[in-house]
N, C-alpha and C positions, 0 to 999 in steps of 0.2 A: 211267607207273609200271612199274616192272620191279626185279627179281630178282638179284643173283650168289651164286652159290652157290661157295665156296672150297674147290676140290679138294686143294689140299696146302698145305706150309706151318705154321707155329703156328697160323693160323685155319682148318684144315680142316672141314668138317664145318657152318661158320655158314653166314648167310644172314642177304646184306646185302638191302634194300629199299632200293631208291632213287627218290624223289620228287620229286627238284629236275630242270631242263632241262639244265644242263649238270653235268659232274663231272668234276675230272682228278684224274688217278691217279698217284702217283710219290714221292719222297723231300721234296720243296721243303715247308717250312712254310704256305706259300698253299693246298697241294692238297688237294682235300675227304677224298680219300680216301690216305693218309700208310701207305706200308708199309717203315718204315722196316729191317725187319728183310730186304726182298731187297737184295742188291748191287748186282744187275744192272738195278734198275729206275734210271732216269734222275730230276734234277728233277724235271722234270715227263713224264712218259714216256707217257701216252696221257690221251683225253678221251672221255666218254663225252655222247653229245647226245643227247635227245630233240626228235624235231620232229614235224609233224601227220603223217609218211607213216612212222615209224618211229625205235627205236633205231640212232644211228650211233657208228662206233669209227673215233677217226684215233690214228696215234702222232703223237708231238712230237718224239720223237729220232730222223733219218734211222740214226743208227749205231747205235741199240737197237732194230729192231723189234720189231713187237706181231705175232703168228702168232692168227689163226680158222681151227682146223678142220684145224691143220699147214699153214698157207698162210701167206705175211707179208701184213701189210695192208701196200696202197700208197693212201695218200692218207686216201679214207673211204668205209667201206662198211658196208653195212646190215643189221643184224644179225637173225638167226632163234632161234625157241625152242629150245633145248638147244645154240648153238652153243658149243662148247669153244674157250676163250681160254688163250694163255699172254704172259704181261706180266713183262718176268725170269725171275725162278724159279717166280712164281707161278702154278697153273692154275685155271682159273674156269670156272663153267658160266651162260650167260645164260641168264635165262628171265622169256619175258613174263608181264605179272598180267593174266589176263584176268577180269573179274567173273564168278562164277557164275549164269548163268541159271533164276531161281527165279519160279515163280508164284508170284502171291501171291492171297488170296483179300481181296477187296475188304470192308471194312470201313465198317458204316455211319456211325459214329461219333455225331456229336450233331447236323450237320447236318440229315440225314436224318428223325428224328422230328421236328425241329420244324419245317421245311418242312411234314410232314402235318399238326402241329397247325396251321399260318397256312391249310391250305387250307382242312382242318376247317371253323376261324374264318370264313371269309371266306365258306363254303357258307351255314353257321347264320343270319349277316348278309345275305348278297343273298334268303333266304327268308325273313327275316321284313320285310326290304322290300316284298317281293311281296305278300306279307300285307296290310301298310299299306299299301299302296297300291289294295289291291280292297277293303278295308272302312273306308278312310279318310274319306269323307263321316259315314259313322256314329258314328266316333268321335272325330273333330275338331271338327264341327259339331254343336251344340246346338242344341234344338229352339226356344228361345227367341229366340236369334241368327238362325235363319233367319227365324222372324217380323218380327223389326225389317227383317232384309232386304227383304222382299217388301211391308210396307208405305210403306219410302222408296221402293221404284221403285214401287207406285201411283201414291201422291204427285208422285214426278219426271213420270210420263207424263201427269198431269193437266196439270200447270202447261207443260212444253212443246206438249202439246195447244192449251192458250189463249192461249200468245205467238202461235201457226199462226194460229188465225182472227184474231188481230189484226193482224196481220199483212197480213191478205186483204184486209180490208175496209180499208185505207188504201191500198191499191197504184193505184188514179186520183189519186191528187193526183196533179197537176204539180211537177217538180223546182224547186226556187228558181234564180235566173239567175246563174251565176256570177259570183264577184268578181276585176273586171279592173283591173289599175293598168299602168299603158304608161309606158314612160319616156320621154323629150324623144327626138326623131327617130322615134320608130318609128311605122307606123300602128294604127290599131284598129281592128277592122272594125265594123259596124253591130251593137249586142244589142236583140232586138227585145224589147218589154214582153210580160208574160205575157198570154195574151187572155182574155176573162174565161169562164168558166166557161160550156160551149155555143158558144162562138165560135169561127169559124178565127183564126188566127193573121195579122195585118196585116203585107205586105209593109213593108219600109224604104225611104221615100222619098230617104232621104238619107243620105252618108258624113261621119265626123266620129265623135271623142269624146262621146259622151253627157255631159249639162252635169256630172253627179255626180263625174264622174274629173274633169272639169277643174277643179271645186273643187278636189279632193286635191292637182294639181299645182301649183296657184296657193297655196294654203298650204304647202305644201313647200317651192317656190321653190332647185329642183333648178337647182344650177348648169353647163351644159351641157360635156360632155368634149371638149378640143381634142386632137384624134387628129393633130394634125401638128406637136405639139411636138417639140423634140429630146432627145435624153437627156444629161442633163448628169452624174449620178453613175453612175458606170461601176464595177465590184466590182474592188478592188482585186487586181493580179495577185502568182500564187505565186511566190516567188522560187525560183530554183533552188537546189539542194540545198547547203549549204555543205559545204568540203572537210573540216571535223570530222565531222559527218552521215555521208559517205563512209566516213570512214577506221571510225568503229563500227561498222559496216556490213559494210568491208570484216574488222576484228577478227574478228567473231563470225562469218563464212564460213571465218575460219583456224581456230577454234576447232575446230570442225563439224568441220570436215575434219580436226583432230588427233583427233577421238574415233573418226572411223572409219579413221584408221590411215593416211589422206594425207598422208605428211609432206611428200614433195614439194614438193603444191598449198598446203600452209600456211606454206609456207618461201618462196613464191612471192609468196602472197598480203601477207604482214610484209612482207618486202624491197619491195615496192606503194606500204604504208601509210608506210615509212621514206621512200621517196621523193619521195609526195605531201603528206605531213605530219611534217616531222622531230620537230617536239617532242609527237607524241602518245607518249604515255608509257607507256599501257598492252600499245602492241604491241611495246616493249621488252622488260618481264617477260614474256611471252608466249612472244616467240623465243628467251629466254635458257633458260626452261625445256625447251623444244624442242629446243633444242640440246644441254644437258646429257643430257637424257633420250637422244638417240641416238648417244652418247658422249664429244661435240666439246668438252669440256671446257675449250680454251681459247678456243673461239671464246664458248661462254656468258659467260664471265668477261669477253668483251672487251665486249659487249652490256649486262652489267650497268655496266662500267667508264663504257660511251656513257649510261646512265643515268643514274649517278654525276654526268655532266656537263652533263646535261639539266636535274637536277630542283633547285631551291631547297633551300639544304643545311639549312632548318628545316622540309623535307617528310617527310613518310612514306615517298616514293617514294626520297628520299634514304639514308636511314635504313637502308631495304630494300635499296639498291644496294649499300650501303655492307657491309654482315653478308653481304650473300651473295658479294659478292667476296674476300674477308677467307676464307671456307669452303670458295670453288673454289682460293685460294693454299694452301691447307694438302690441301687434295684433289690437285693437281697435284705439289705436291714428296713426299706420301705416294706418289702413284706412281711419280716418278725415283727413289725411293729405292729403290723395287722394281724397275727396271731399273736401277739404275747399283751399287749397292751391297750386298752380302751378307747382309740382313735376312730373316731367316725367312719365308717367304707362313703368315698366318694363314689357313687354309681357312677357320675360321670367321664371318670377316668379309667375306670374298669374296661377289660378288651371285650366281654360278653361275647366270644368268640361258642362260648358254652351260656346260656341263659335257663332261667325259671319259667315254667308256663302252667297259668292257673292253679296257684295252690288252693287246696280247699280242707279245712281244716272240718269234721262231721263229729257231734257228740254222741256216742251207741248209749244205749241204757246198759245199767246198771242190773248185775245179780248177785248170789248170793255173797260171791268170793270179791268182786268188784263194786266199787262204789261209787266209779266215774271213770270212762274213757275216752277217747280221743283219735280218731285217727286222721293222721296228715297223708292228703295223698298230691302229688305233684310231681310233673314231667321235666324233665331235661333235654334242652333241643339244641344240635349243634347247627351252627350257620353254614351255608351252602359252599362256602369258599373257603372253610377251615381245613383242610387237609395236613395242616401241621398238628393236627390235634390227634388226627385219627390213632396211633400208638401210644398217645401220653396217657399217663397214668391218673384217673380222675377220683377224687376225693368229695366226698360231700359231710358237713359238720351241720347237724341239726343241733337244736337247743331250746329244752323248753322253761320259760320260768313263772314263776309263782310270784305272787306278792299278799303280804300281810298285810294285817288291817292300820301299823302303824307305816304304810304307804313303801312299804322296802318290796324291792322288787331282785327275787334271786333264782338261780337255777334250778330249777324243784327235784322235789328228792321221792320224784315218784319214779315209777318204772317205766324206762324208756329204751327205745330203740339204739343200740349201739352206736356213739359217735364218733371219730369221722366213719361215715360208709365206703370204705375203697371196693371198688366199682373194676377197679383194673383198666385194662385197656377198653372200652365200654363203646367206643366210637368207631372201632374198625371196619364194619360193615353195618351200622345203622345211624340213624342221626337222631332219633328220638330215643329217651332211658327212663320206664316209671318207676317210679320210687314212693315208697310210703313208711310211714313211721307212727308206733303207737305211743302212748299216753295212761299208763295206767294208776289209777289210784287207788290200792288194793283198801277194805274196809280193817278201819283201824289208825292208817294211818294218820290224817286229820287229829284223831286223839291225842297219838302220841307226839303230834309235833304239840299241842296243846299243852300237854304235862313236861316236854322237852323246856320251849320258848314260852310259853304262858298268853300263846295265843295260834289262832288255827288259819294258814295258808290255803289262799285257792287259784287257779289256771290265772294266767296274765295273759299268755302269751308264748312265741315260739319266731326263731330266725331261722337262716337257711345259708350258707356259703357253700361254692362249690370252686376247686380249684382243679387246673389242668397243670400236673408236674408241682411247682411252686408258684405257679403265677394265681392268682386269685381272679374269676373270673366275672363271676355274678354273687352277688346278695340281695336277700329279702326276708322283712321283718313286718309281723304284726303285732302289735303296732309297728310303725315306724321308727319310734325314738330307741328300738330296740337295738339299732343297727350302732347305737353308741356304746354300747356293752361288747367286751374284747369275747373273742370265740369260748364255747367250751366243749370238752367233750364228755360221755357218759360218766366214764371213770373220774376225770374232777369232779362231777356234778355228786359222786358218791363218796369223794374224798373227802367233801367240806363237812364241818360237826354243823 
């Protein structure tokens, strides 16, 4: 932010405040700052910029300089507090805003007391915890409650007391003899009988099932397992993958890969699925919208058109091929109309997915070979959420025209920058594209359009279209009513007599 203070002139004495970054100074109706009352100022005659290291002052008319300080600026240079400016007639005094440096005295507001009431709070509460907590027996527990307490654990300690000795005085029995069941083939070893009570224990004379099990096995009548059969049902095997399986498979890997911006690999993957599986139908809609989306507007239509002939004409798929082919033919000649024929560009209907930023059209002087030039310079900015753009193919049509003294206004036939500018894939890793374009009117020509038409053309004007694939994105024209004139490029502009 910064200051000019107007030393002479009808606005002596004011003081302007300027807050915006840029600002030009001059006669032209676009200028922020319009002093229509000096002579000597130009169009647009100087620019005033703010950037992070300072105010800067360039002029715009080589043949009007702008003087800091009694000096002419050349180019752009950077401007000090109190520097004295003269812009035509007009004199100015720069001066920066700088904030006043003020203490301030800190202020508790309402934060502040009620922080101390929460400590307050929180002190009053953890000490009456502390309280309850050292006189909690007394006042939690009843004197009656503890009674019943103390005679259930009596109680409890008697009766596990008396499981104990009963416990003791059973611990000489002998264990019962486990129960054994053996199946066919296996052996059993010998279970000797319990001996009787004072006795040792009697060796086993002999090996063998005890007769008791072989009752069990003899009523049983266990039929014995042939371990050397062969196997006759074998699990059925999986079949491989069928080429539908596949191609879904492969579908939703294309998809994937369009949500993270692969068109590439999803362009790769469909063209796959078209191969291995022609009448899958789904990766037809798939590609066709891929394809519109990064601008190919007539290859979607053909993809839809291959659906059209794919699907059963009492399907849904038909149906759908059908309307959206029907919508890319009227999408497709809406745009030859806008290059072949003189229809107004509705900005409003435009995707501006790609836009124009600050053109700035600058006049260079003139030498010996030159007798007027021109150069347009202007940025191209893609939007943040354009990721269908970033591979398409981006086109830009400049156009500059002339107009005679009998009010005809045509494509000048002076030297110009090649039109349209294919840019290529321009968006893949950046979002901004500068561009510039000259203007030349070599000495001589003026003459011979003079002895050609019997009168001599001068600069009108220049428009701008830029298109992503076939889709037309942004336009702009100075003047304005230029945007009613159908495109042209260098080459026509060289064709016409």
């Amino acid at each position: 932010m910064y200051r000019l203070v107007f030393l002479s002139g009808p606005h002596e004495g004011k003081r302007l405040v300027i807050r915006q970054a840029a600002t030009l100074v001059g006669r032209d109706p676009e200028c922020h700052l319009r002093l229509l009352d000096d002579d000597r100022l130009a169009p647009r005659h100087a620019r005033f910029e703010e950037l992070g290291t300072g105010v800067y002052l360039s002029g715009l008319d080589p043949q009007r300089p702008v003087e800091r300080n009694g000096q002419p600026v050349a180019g752009s240079v950077r401007l000090a507090h109190n520097d004295l400016l003269v812009l035509g007639h007009t004199r100015l005094q720069f001066q920066d805003i700088i904030a006043p440096h003020s203490r301030f005295r800190p202020s508790p507001g309402v934060l502040q007391p009620a922080t101390w009431l929460i400590v307050a709070a929180a002190l009053v509460i953890e000490a009456g915890l502390l309280v309850l907590a050292a006189d909690g027996p007394q006042l939690l527990i009843r004197p009656e409650t503890e009674a019943r307490d103390r005679a259930f654990a009596e109680t409890f300690r008697a009766a596990r007391a008396q499981d104990t000795n009963g416990t003791a005085r059973v611990e000489g029995k002998p264990p019962a003899p486990p129960s054994v069941v053996t199946l066919p083939g296996m052996s059993t070893p010998d279970l000797p009988a319990p001996p009787p009570s004072g006795q040792a224990a009697p060796v086993a004379a002999s090996t063998g099932a005890p007769p008791a099990i072989v009752e069990v096995l003899q009523e049983a009548d266990f039929a014995p397992a042939d371990t050397n059969a062969t196997e006759t049902a074998r699990p059925a095997a999986v079949p491989a993958d069928s080429p539908l399986e596949q191609a879904r498979r492969t579908l939703a890997e294309s998809i994937a890969a369009i949500q993270f911006a692969d068109y590439a690999k999803a362009g790769r993957l469909l063209n796959q699925i078209h191969q291995s599986v022609p009448g899958f139908l789904p990766a037809y809609v798939e590609h066709a919208r891929l394809l519109e989306a990064r601008g190919d507007l007539d290859a979607a239509r053909q993809r839809w058109m291959q659906l059209q002939g794919l699907a059963p004409v009492d399907s849904p798929e038909y149906a759908q091929a059908k309307e959206e082919s029907l919508r890319l033919d009227r999408l497709l000649a809406s745009q030859s109309r806008i290059l072949q024929t003189p229809q107004p560009a509705d900005l409003t209907t435009l995707p501006r997915q790609i836009r124009f930023v600050e053109p700035m059209l600058q006049k260079m002087p003139g030498d010996a070979d030159v007798a007027e030039m021109r150069v347009l310079n202007v940025s191209l900015e893609a939007a943040a959420d354009t990721a269908a753009i970033r591979n398409s193919s981006i086109q830009v049509y400049i156009t500059f025209y002339d107009s005679s003294p009998d009010g005809r206004i045509l494509p000048t036939r002076a030297i110009v920058s090649p039109s349209p500018m294919a840019l290529g894939i321009a968006f893949a890793d950046r979002r901004e594209v500068p561009l510039n374009a000259t203007y030349i009117v070599p000495r001589g020509l003026r003459s011979q359009e003079a002895r050609e038409t019997g009168q001599s053309n001068s600069f009108y004007g220049y428009t701008l279209h830029v298109f992503a694939g076939q889709i037309l994105q942004d336009a702009f024209a100075k003047p304005k009513k230029l945007l009613d004139f159908p495109l042209h490029s260098a080459a026509e502009s060289e064709a016409e007599p």
